[in-house]
PDB file with one MODEL, atoms N, CA, C and O in Angstrom:
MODEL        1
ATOM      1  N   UNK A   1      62.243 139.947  93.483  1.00  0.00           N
ATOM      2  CA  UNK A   1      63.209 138.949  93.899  1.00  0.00           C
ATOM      3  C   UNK A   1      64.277 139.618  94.768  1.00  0.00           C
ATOM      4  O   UNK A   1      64.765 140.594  94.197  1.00  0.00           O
ATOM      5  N   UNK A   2      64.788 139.375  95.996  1.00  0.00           N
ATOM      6  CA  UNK A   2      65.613 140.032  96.572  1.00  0.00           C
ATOM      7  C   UNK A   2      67.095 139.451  95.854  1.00  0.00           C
ATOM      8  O   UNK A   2      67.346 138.330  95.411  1.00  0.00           O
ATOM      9  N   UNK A   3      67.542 140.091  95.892  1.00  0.00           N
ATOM     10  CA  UNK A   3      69.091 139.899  95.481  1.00  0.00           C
ATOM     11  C   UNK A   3      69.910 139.307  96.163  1.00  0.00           C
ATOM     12  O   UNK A   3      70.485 138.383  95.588  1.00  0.00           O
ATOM     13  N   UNK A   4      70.207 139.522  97.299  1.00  0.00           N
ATOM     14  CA  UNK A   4      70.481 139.111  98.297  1.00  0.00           C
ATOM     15  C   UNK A   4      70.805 137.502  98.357  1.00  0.00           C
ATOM     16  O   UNK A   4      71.837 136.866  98.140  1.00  0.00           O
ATOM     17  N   UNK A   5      69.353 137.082  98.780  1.00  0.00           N
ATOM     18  CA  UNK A   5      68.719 135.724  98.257  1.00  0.00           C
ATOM     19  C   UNK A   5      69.369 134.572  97.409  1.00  0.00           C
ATOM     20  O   UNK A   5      69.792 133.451  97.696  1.00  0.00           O
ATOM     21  N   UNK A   6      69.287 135.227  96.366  1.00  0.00           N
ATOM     22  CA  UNK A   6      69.900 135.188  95.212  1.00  0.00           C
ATOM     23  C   UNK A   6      71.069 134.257  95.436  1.00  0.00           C
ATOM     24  O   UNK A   6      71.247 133.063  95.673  1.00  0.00           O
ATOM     25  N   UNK A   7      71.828 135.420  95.242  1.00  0.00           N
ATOM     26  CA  UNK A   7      73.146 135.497  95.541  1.00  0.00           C
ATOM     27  C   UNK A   7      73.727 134.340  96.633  1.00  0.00           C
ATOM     28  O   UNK A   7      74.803 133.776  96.436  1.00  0.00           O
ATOM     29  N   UNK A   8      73.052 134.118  97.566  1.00  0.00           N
ATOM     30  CA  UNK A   8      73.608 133.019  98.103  1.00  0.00           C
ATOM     31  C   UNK A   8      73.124 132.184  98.209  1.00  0.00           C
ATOM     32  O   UNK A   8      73.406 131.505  99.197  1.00  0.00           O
ATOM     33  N   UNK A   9      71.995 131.652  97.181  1.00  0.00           N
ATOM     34  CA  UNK A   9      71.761 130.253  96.985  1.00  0.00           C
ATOM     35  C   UNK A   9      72.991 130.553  95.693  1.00  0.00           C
ATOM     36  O   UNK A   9      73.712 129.557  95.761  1.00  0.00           O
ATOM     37  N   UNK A  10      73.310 131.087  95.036  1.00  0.00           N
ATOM     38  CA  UNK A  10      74.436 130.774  93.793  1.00  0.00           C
ATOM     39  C   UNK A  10      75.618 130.392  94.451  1.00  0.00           C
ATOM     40  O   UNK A  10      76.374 129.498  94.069  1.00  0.00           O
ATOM     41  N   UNK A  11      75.762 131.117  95.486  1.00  0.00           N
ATOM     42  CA  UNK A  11      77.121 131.039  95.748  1.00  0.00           C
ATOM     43  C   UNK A  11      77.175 129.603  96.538  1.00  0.00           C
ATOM     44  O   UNK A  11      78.264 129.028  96.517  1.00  0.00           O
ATOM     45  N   UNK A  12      76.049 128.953  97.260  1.00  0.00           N
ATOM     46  CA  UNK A  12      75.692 127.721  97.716  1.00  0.00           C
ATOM     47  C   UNK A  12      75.916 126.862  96.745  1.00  0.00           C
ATOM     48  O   UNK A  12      76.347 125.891  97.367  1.00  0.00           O
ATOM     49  N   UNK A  13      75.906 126.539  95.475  1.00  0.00           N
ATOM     50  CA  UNK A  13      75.407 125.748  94.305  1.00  0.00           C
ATOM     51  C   UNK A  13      76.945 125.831  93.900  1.00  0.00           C
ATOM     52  O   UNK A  13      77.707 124.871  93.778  1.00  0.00           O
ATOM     53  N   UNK A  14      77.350 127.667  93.650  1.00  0.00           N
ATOM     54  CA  UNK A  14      79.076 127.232  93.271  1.00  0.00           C
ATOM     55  C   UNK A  14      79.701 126.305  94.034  1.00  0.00           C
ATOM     56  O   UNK A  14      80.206 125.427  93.333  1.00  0.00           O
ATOM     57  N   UNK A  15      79.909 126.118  95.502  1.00  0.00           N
ATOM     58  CA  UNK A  15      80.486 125.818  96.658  1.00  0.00           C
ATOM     59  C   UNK A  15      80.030 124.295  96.268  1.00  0.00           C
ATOM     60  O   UNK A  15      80.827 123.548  95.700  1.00  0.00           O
ATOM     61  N   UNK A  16      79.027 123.977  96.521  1.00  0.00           N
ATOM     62  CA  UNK A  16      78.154 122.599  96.244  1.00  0.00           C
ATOM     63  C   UNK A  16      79.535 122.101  95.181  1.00  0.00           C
ATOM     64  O   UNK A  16      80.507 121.633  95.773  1.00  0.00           O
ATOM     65  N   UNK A  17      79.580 122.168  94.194  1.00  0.00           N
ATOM     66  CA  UNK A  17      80.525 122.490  92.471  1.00  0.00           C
ATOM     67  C   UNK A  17      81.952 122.191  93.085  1.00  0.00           C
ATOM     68  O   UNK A  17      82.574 121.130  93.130  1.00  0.00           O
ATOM     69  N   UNK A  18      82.237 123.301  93.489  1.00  0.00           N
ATOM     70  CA  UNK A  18      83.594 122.872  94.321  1.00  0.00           C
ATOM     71  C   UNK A  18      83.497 121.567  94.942  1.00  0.00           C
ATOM     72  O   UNK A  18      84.069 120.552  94.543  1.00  0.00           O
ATOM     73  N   UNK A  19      82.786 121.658  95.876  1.00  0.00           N
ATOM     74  CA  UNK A  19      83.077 120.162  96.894  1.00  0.00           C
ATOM     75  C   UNK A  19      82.689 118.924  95.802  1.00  0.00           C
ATOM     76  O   UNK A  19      83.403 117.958  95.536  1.00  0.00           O
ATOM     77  N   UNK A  20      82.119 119.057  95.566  1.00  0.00           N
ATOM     78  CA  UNK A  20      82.247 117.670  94.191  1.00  0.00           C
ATOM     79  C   UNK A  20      83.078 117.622  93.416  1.00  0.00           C
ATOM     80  O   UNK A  20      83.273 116.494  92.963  1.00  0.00           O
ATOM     81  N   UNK A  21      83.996 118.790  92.856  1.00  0.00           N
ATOM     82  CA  UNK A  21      84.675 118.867  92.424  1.00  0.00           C
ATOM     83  C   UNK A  21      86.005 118.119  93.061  1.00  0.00           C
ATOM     84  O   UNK A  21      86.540 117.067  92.713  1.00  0.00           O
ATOM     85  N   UNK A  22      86.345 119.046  94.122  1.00  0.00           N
ATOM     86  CA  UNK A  22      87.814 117.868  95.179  1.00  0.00           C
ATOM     87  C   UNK A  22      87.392 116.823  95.325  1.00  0.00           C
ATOM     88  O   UNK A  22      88.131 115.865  95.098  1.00  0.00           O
ATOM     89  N   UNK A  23      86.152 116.631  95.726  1.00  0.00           N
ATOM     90  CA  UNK A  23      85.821 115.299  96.153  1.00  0.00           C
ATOM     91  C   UNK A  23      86.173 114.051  95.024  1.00  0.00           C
ATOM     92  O   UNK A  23      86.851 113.057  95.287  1.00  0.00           O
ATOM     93  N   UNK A  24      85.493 114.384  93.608  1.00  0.00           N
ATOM     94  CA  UNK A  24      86.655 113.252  92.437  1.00  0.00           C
ATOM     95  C   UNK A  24      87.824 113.590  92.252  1.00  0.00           C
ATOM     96  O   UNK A  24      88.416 112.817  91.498  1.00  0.00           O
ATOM     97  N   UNK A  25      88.637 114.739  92.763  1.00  0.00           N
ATOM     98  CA  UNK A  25      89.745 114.460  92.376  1.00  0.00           C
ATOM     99  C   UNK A  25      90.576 113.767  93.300  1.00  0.00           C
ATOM    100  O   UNK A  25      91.710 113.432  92.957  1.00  0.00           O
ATOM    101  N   UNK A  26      90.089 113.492  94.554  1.00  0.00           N
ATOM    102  CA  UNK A  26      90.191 113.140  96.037  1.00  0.00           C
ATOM    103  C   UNK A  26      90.319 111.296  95.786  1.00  0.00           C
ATOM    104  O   UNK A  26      91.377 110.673  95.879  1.00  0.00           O
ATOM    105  N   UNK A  27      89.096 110.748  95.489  1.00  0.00           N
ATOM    106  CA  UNK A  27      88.911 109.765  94.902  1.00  0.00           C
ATOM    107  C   UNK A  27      89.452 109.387  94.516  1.00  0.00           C
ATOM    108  O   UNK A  27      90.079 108.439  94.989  1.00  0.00           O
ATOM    109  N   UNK A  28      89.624 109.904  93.251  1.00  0.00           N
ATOM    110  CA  UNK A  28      90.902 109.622  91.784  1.00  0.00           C
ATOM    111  C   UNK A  28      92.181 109.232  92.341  1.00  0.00           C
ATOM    112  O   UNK A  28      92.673 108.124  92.127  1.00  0.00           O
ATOM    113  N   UNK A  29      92.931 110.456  93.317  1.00  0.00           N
ATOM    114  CA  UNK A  29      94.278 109.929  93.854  1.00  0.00           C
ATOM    115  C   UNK A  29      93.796 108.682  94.912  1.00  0.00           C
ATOM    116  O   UNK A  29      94.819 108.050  95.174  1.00  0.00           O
ATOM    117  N   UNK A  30      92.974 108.264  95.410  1.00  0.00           N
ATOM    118  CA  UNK A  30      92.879 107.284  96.452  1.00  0.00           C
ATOM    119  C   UNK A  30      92.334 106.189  95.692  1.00  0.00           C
ATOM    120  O   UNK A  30      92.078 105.224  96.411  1.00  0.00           O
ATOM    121  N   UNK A  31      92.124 106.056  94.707  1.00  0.00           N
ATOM    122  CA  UNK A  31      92.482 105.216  93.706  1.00  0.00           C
ATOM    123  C   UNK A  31      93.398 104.564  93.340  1.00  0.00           C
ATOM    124  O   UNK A  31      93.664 103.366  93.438  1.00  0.00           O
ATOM    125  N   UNK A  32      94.158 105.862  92.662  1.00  0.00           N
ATOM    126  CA  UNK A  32      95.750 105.353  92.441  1.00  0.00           C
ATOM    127  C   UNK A  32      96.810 104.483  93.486  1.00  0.00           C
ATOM    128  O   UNK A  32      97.504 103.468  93.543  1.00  0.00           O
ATOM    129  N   UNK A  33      96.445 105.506  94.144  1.00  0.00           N
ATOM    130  CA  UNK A  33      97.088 104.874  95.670  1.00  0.00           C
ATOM    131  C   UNK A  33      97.180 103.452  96.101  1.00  0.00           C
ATOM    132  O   UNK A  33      98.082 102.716  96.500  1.00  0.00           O
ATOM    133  N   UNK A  34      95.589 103.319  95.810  1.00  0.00           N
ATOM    134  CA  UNK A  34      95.340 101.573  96.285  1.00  0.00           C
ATOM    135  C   UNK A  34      95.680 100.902  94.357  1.00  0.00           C
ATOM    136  O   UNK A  34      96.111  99.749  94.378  1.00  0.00           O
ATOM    137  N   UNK A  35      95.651 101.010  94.091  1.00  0.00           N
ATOM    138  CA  UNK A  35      95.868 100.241  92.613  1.00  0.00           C
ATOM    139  C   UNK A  35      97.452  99.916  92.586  1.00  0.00           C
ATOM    140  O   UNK A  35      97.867  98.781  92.353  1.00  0.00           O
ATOM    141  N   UNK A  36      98.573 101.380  92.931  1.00  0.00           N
ATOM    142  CA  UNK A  36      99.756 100.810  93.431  1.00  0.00           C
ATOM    143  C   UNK A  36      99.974  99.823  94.124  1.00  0.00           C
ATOM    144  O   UNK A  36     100.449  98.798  93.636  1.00  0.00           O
ATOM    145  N   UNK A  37      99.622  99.961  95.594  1.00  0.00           N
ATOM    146  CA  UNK A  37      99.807  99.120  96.694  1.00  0.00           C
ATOM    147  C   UNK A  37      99.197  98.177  96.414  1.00  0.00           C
ATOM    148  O   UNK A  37      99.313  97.502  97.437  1.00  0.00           O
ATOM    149  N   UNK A  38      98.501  97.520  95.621  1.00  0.00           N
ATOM    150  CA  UNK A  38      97.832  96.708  95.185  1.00  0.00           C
ATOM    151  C   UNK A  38      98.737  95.258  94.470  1.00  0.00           C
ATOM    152  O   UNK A  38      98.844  94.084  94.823  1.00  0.00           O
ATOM    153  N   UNK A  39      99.298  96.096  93.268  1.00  0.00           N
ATOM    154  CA  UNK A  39     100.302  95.885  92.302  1.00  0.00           C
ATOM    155  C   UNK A  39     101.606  95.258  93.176  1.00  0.00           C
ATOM    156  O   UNK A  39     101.834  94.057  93.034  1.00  0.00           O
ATOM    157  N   UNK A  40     102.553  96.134  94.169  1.00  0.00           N
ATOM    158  CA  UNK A  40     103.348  96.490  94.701  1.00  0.00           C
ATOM    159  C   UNK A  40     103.021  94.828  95.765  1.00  0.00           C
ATOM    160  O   UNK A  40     103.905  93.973  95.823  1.00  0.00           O
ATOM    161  N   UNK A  41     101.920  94.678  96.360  1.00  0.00           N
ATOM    162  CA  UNK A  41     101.351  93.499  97.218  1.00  0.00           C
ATOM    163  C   UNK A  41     101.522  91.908  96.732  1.00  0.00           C
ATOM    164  O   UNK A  41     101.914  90.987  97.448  1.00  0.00           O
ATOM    165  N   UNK A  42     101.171  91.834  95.490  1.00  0.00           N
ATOM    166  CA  UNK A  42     101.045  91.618  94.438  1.00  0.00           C
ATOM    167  C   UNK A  42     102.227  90.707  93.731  1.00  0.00           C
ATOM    168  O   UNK A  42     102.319  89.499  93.513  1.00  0.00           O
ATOM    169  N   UNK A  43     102.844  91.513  93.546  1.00  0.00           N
ATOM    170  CA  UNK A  43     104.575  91.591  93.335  1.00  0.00           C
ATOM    171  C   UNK A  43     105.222  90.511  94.443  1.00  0.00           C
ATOM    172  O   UNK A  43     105.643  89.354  94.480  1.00  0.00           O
ATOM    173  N   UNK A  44     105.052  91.481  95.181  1.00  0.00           N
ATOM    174  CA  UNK A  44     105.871  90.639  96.807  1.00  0.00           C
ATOM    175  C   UNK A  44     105.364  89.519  97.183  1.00  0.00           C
ATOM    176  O   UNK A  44     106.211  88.709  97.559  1.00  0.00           O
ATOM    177  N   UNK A  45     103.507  88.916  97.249  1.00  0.00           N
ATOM    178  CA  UNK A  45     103.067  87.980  97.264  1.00  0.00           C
ATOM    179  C   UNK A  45     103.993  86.540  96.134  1.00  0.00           C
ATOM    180  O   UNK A  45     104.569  85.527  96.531  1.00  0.00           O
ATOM    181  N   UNK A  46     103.776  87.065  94.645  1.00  0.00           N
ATOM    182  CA  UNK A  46     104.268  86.008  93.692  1.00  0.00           C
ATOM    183  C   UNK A  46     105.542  85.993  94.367  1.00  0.00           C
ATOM    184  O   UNK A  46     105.538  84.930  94.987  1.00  0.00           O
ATOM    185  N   UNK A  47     106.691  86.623  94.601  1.00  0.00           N
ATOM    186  CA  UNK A  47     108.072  86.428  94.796  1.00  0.00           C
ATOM    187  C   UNK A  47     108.265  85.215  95.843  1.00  0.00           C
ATOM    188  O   UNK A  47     109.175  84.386  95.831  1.00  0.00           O
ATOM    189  N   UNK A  48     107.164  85.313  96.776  1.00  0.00           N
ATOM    190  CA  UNK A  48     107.321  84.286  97.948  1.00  0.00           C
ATOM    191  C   UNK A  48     106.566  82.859  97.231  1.00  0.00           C
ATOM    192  O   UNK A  48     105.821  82.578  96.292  1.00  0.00           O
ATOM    193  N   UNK A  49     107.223  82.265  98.231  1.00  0.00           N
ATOM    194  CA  UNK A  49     107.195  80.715  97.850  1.00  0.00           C
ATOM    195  C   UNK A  49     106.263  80.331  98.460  1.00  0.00           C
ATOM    196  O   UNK A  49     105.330  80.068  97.701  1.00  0.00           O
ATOM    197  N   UNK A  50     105.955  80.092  99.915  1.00  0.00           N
ATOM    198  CA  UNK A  50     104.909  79.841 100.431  1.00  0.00           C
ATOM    199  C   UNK A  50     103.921  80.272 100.777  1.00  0.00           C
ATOM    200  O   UNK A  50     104.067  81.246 101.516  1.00  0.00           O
ATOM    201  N   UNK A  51     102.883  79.980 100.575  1.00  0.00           N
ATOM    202  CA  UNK A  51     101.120  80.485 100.561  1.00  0.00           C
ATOM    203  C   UNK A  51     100.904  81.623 100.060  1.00  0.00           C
ATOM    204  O   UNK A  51     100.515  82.643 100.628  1.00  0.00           O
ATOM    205  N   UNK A  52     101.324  81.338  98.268  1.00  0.00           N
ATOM    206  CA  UNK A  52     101.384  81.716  97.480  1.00  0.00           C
ATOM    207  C   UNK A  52      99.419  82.458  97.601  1.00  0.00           C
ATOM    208  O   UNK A  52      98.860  83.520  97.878  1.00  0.00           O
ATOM    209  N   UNK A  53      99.040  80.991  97.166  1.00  0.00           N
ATOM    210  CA  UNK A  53      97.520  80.810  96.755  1.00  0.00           C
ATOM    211  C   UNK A  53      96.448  81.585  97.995  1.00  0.00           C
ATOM    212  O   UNK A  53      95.462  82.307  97.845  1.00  0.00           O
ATOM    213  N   UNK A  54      97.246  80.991  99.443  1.00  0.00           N
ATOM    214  CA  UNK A  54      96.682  81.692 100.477  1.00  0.00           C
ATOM    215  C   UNK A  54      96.781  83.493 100.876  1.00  0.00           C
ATOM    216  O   UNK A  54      95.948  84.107 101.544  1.00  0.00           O
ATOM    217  N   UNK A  55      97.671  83.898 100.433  1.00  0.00           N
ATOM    218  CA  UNK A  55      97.998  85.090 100.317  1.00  0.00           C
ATOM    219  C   UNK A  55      96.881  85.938  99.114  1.00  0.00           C
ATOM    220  O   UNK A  55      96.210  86.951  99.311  1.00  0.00           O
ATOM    221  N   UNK A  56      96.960  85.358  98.247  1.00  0.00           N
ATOM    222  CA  UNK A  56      96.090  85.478  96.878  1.00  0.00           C
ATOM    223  C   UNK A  56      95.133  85.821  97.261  1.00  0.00           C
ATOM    224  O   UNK A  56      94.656  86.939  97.068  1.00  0.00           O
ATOM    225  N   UNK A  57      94.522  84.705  98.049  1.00  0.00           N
ATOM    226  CA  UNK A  57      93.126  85.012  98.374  1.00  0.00           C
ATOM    227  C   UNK A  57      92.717  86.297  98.823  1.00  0.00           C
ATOM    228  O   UNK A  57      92.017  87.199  98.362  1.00  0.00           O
ATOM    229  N   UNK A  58      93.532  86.058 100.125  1.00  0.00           N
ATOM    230  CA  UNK A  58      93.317  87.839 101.117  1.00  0.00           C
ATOM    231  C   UNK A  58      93.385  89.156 100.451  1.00  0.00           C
ATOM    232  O   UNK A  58      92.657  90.142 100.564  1.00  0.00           O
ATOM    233  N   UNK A  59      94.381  88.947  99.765  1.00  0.00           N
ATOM    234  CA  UNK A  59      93.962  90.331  98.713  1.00  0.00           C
ATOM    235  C   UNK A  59      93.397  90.491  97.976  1.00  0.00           C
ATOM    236  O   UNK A  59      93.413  91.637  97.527  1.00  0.00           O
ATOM    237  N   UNK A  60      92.676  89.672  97.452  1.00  0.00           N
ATOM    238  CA  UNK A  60      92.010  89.954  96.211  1.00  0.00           C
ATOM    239  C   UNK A  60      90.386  90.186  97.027  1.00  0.00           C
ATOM    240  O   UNK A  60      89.459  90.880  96.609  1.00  0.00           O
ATOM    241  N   UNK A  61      90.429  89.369  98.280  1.00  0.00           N
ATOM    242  CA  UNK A  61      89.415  89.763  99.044  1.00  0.00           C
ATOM    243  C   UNK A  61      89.409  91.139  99.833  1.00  0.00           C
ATOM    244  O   UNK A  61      88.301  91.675  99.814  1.00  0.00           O
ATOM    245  N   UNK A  62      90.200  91.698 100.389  1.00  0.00           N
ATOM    246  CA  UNK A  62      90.916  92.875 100.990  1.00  0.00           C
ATOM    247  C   UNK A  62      90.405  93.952  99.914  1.00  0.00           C
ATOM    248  O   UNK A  62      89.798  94.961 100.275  1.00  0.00           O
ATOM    249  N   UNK A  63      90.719  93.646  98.446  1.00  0.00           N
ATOM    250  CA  UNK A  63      90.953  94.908  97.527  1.00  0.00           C
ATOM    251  C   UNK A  63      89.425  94.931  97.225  1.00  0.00           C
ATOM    252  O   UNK A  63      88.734  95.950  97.247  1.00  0.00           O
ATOM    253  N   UNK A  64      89.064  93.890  96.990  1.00  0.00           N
ATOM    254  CA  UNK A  64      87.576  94.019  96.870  1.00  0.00           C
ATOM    255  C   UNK A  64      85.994  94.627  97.532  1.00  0.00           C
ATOM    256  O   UNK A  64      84.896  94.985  97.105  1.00  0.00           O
ATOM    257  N   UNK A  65      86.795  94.448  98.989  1.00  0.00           N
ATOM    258  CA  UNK A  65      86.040  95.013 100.000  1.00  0.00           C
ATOM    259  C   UNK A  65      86.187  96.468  99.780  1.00  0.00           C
ATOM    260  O   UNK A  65      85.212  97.217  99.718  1.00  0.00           O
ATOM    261  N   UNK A  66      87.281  96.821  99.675  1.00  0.00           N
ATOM    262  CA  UNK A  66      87.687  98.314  99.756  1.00  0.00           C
ATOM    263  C   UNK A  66      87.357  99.041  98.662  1.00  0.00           C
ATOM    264  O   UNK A  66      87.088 100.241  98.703  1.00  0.00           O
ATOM    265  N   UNK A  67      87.365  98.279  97.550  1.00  0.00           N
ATOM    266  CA  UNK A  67      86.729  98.898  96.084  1.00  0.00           C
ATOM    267  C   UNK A  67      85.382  99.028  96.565  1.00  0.00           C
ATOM    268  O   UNK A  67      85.164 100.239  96.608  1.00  0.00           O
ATOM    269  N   UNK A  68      84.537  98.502  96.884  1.00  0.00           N
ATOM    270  CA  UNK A  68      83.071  98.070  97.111  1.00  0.00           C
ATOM    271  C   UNK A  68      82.638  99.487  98.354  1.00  0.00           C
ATOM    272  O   UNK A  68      81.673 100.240  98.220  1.00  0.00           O
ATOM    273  N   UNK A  69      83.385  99.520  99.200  1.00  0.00           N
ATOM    274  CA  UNK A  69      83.222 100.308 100.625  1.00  0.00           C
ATOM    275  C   UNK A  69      83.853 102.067  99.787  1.00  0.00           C
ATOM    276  O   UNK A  69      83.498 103.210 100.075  1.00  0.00           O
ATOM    277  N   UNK A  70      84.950 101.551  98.638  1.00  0.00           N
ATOM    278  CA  UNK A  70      84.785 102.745  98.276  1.00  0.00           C
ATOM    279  C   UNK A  70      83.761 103.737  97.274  1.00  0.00           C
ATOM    280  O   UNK A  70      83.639 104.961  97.285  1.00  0.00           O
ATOM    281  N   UNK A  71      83.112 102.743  96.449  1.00  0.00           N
ATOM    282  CA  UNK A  71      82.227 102.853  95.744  1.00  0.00           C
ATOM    283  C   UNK A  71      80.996 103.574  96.583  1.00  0.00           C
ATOM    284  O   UNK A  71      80.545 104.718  96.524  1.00  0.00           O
ATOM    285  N   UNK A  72      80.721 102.687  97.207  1.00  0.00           N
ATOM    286  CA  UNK A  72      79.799 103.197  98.453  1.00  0.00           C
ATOM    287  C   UNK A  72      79.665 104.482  98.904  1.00  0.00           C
ATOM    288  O   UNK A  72      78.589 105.074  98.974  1.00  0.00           O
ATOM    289  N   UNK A  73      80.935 105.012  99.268  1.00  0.00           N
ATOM    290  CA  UNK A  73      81.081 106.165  99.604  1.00  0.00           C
ATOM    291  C   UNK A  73      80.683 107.134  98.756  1.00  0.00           C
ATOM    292  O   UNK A  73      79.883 108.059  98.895  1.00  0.00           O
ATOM    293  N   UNK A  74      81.590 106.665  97.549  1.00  0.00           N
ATOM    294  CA  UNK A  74      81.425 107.995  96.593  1.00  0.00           C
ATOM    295  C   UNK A  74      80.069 107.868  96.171  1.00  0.00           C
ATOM    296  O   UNK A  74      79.652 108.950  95.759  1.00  0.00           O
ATOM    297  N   UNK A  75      79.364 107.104  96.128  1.00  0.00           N
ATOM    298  CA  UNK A  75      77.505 107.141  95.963  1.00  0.00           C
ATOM    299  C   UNK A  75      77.395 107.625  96.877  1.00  0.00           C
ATOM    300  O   UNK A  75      77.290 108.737  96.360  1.00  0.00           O
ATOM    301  N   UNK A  76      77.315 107.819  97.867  1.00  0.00           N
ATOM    302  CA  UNK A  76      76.603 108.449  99.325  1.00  0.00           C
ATOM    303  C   UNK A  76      77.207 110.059  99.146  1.00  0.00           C
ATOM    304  O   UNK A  76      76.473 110.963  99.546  1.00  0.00           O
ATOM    305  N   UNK A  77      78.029 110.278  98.778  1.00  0.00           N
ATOM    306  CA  UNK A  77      78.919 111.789  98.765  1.00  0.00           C
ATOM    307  C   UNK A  77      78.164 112.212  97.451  1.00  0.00           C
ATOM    308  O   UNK A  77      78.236 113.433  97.310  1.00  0.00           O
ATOM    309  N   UNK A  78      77.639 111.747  96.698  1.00  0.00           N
ATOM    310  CA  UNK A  78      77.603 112.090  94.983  1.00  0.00           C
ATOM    311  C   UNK A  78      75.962 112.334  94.954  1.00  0.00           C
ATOM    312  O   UNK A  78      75.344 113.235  94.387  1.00  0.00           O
ATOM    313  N   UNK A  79      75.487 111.288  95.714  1.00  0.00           N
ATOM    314  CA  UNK A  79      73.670 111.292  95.904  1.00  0.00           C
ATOM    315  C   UNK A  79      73.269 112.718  97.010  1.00  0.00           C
ATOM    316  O   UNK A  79      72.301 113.469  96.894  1.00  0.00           O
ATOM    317  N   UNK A  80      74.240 112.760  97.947  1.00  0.00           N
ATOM    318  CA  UNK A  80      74.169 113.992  98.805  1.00  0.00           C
ATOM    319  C   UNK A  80      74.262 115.268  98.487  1.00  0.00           C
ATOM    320  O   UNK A  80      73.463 116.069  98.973  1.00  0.00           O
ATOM    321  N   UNK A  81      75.239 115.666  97.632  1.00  0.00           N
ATOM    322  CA  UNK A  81      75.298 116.689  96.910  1.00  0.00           C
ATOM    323  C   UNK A  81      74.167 116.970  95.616  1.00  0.00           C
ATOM    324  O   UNK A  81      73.728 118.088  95.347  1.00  0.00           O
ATOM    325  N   UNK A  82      73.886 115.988  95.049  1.00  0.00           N
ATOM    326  CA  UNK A  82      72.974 116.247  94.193  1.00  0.00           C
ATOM    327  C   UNK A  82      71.608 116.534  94.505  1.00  0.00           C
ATOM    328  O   UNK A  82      70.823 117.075  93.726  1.00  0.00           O
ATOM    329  N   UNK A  83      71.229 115.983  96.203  1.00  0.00           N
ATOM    330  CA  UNK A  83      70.079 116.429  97.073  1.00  0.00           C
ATOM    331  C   UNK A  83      70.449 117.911  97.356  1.00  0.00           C
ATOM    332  O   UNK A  83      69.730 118.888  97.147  1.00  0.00           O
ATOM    333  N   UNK A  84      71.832 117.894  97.924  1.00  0.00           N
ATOM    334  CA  UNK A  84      71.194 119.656  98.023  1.00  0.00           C
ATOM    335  C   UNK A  84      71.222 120.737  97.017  1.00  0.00           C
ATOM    336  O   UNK A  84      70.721 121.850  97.175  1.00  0.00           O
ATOM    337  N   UNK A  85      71.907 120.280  95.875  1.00  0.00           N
ATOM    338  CA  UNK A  85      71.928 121.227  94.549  1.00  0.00           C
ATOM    339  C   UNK A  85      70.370 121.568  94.302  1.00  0.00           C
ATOM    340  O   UNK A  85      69.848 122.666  94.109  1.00  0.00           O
ATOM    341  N   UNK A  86      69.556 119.759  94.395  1.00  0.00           N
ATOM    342  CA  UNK A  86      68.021 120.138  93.915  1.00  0.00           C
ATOM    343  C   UNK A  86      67.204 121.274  95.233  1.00  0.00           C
ATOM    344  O   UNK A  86      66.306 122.110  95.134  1.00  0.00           O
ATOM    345  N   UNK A  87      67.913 120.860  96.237  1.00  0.00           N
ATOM    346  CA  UNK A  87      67.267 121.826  97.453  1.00  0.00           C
ATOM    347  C   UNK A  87      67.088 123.039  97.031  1.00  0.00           C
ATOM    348  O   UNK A  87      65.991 123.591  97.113  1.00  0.00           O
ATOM    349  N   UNK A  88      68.500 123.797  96.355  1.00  0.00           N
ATOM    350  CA  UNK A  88      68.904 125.308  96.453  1.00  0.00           C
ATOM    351  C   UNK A  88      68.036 125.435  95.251  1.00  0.00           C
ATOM    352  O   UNK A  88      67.254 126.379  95.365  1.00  0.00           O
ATOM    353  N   UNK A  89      67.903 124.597  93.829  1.00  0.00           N
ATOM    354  CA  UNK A  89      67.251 124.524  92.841  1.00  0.00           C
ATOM    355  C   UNK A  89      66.010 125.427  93.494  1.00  0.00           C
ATOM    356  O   UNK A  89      65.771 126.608  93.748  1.00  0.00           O
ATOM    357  N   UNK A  90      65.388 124.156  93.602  1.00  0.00           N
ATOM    358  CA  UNK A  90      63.695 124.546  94.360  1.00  0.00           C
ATOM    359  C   UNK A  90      63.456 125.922  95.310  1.00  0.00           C
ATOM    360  O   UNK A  90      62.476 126.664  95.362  1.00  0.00           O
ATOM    361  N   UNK A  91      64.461 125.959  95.884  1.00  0.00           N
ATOM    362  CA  UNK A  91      64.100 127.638  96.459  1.00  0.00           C
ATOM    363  C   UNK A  91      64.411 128.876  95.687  1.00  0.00           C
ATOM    364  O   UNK A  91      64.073 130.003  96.048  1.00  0.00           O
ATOM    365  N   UNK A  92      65.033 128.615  94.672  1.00  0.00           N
ATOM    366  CA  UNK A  92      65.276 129.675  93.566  1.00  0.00           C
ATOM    367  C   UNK A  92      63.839 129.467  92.918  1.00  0.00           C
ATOM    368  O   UNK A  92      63.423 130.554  92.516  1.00  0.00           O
ATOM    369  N   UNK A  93      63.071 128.580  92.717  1.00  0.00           N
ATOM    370  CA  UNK A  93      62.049 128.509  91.800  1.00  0.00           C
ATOM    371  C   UNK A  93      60.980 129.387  92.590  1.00  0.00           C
ATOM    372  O   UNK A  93      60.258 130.258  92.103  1.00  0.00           O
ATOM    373  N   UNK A  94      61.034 128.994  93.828  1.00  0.00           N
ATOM    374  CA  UNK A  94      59.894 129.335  94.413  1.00  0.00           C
ATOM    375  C   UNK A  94      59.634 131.342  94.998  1.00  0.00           C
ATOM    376  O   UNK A  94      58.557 131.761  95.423  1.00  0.00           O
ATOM    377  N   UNK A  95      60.492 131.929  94.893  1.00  0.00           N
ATOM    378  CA  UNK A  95      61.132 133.163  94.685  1.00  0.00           C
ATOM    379  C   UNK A  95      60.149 134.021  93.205  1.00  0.00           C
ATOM    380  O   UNK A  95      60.491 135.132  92.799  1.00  0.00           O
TER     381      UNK A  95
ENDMDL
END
């Protein structure tokens, strides 16, 4: 087995680890973020008097899209990484 080799499919797989790693904690605050501004929208919408109901709508449609588009993402970022973890997998096997 060369060592070599080795060594940087591990260090590929740590790195892999890392970037998934920021990547939920990345998430997590852009979460928060929109759950504030959400709240905060929210707030200011009820206070007003007119188009109360019409206002309602848009955000709850707005937040929804963006939950959905964010979801999305983090499947596409989460399915990607786990393709190349199995990549580096398989060439360690084949060694």
């Amino acid at each position: 087995m060369d060592n070599r080799q080795y060594d940087t499919n591990k260090a590929w797989v740590d790195y892999l680890e890392f970037l998934r790693n920021s990547f939920r904690i990345w998430i997590q605050a852009t979460n928060s973020v929109q759950d504030v501004g959400e709240k905060m929208l929210e707030s200011a919408i009820q206070q007003s008097e007119e188009g109360y109901k019409e206002w309602q709508k848009l955000v709850n449609n707005w937040s929804e899209d963006c939950k959905k588009s964010c979801r999305y993402y983090q499947n596409t970022i989460e399915r990607n990484l786990k393709e190349m973890e199995e990549f580096l997998s398989h060439r360690d096997e084949e060694k």
